[in-house]
C-alpha positions in Angstrom: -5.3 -33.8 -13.1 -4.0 -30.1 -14.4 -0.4 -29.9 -14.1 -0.9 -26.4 -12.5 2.5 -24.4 -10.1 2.1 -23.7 -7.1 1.6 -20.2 -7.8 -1.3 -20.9 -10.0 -2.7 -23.1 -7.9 -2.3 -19.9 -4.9 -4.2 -17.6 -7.8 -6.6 -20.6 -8.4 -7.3 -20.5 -4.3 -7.4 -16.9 -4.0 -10.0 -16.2 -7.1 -12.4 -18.9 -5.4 -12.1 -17.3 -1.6 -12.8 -13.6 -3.2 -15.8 -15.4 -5.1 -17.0 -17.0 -1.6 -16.4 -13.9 -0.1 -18.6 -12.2 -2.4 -21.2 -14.6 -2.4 -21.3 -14.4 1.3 -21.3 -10.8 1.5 -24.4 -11.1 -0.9 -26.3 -12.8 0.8 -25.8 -10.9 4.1 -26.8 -7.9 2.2 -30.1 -9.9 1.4 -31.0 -10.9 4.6 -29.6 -8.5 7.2 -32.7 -6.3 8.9 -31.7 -2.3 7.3 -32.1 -0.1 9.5 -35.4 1.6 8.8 -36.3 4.9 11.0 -40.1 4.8 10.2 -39.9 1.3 11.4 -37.7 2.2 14.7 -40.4 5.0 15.0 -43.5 2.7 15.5 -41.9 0.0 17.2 -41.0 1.8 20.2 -43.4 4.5 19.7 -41.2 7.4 19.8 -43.2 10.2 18.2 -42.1 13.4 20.2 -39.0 15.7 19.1 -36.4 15.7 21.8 -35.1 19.3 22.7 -31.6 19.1 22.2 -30.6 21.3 24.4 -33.2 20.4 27.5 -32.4 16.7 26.9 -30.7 14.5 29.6 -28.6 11.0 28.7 -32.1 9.2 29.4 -33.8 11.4 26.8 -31.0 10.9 24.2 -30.5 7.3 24.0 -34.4 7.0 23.7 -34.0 8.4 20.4 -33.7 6.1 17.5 -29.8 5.5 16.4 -28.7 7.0 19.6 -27.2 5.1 22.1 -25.8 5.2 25.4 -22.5 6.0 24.5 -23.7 8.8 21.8 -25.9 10.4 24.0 -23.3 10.7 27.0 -20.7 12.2 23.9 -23.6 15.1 23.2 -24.0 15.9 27.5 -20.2 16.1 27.2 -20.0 18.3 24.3 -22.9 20.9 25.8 -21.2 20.7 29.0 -18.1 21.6 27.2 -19.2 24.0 24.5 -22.5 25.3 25.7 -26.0 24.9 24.5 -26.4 23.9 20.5 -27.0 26.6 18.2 -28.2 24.9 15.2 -28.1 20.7 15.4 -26.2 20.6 12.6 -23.4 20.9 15.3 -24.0 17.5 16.3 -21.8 16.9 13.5 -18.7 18.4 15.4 -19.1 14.8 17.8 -17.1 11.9 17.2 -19.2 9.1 16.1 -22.3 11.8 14.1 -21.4 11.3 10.5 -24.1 13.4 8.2 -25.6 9.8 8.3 -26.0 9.4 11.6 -27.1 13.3 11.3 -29.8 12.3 9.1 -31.1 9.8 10.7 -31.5 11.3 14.5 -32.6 15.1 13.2 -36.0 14.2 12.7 -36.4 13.2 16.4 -34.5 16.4 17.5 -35.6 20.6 18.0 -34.1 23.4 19.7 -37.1 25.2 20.7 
């Protein structure tokens, strides 16, 4: 047997748990579903654009990437603020990053 510390045996331990880890994460990577709009779009056939500023909480969390709690967080801020001016103040809500952004303002219009 290797006549190893204790600390080298703790480094030994920790080297093979970041290399499970990463493994793990891998594979995850591999075989989680990505979240694919065009996909989204034709499962649930959602092909119209949602007027942002017309649109109820029902309306909202139909749209892809939107949920419940998102589309109650954009009727709170147009309550709040007003009506949208460009949808690229959807960004000002907690919980839009410009991913989020890019993946909802296909679905969405003003006019």
């Amino acid at each position: 047997m290797l006549n190893l510390t204790k600390q080298e045996r703790l480094v030994l331990i920790f080297v093979g748990l970041i290399a499970l880890l990463g493994v793990g994460i891998n594979f995850y990577q591999k075989k989680a579903p990505s979240l694919d709009i065009q996909k989204i779009i034709e499962q649930q056939n959602f092909s119209r654009k949602v007027n942002l500023n017309r649109a109820g909480l029902q309306d909202l969390a139909k749209i892809p990437a939107i949920g419940p709690v998102l589309a109650e967080a954009i009727v709170d801020f147009k309550f709040h603020k007003g009506p949208f001016k460009s949808p690229e103040e959807l960004k000002l809500i907690k919980g839009i990053s410009q991913t989020k952004f890019n993946q909802i303002r296909p679905f969405l219009t003003l006019d």
